[in-house]
C-alpha positions as CSV (number, residue, x, y, z in Angstrom):
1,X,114.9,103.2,98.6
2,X,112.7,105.1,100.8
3,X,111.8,105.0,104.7
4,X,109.4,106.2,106.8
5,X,108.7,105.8,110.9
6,X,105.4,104.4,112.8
7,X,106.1,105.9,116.1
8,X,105.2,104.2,119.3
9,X,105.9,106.3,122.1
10,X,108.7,107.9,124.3
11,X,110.5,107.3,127.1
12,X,108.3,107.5,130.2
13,X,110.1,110.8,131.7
14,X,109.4,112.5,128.5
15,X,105.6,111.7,128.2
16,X,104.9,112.3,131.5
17,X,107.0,114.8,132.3
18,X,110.2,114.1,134.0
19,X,110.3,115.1,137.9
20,X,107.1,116.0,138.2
21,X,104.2,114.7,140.5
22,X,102.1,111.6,138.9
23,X,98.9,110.1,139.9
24,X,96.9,107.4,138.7
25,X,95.1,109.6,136.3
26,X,97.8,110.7,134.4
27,X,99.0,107.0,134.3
28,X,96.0,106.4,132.6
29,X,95.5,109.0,130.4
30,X,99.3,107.7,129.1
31,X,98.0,103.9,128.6
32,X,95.0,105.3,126.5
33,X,97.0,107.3,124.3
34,X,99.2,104.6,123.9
35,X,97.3,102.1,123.3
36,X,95.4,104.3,120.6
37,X,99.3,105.3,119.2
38,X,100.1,101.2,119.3
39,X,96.7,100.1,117.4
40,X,97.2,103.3,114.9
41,X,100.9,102.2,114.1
42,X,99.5,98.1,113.9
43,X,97.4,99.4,111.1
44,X,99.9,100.9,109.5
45,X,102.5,98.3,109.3
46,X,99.6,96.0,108.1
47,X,99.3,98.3,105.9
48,X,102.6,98.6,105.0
49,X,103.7,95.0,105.0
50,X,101.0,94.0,102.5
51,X,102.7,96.2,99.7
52,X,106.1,95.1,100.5
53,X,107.4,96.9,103.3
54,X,110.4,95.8,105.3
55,X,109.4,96.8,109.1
56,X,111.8,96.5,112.2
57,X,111.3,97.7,115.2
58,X,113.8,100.2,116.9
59,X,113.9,101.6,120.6
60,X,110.9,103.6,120.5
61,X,109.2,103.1,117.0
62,X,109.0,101.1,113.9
63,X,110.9,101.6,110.6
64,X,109.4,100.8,107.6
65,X,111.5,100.5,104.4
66,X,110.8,99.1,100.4
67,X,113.1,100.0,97.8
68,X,111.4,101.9,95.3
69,X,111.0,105.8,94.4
70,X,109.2,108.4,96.0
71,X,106.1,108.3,93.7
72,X,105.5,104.9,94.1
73,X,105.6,104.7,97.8
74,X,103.3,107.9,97.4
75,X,100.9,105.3,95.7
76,X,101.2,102.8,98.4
77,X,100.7,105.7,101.5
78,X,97.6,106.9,98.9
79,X,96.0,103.5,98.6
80,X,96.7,102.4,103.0
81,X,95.4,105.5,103.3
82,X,98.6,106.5,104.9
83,X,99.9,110.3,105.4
84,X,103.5,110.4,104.2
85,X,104.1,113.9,106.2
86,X,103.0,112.1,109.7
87,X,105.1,108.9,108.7
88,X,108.0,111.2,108.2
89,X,108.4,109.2,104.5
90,X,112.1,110.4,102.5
91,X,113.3,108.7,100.0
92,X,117.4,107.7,100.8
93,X,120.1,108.2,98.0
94,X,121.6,105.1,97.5
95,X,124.7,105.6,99.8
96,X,122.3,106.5,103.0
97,X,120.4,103.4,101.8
98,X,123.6,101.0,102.4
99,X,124.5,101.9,106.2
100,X,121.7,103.9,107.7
C-alpha cells in the first residue's frame, strides 16, 4: 500500500501569521494562493482517482491511497505528471497499512 497527501492549506493563524496586523491585502493574497493550492490539488486527485486512488479528505488536506508497490505508483505520479517528493508519496508496510 502506499500514500501520499494533496495539501490544501493551514489553519488561518498559521498562514497569516497569528497575532499580527491584517488588512485586506493580505486577505487576498491568502484567497489567491489558495485558490491556486485548491485547483492544483483538484488536478491531482483527478489525477489520481482515474488510476485507482482511494482519496479522503482530512482536516487540512487530502489523502490519497491505492494498494500497490512503490514503483508502480511511481508509474502513475510519472504518467499524472505528479511529483512524488511534493506529494510526500511512502509506501506503508502492511501493519501501518491496517490502522493508520
Amino acid at each position: 500500500m502506499v500514500r501520499c497527501t494533496l495539501h490544501l492549506y493551514l489553519p488561518a493563524g498559521w498562514e497569516l501569521g497569528e497575532g499580527s496586523q491584517i488588512d485586506p491585502a493580505a486577505l487576498r493574497r491568502l484567497g489567491d494562493g489558495l485558490r491556486e493550492r485548491c485547483a492544483a490539488a483538484a488536478d491531482a486527485l483527478a489525477a489520481l482517482t482515474a488510476r485507482g486512488w482511494r482519496c479522503r479528505v482530512r482536516r487540512h488536506d487530502v489523502t490519497a491511497e491505492k494498494d500497490c508497490d512503490r514503483a508502480a505508483a511511481m508509474l502513475d505520479f510519472l504518467r499524472a505528471d505528479l511529483d512524488p517528493v511534493a506529494l510526500g508519496l511512502q509506501e506503508l508496510g502492511a501493519a501501518a497499512g491496517t490502522g493508520g
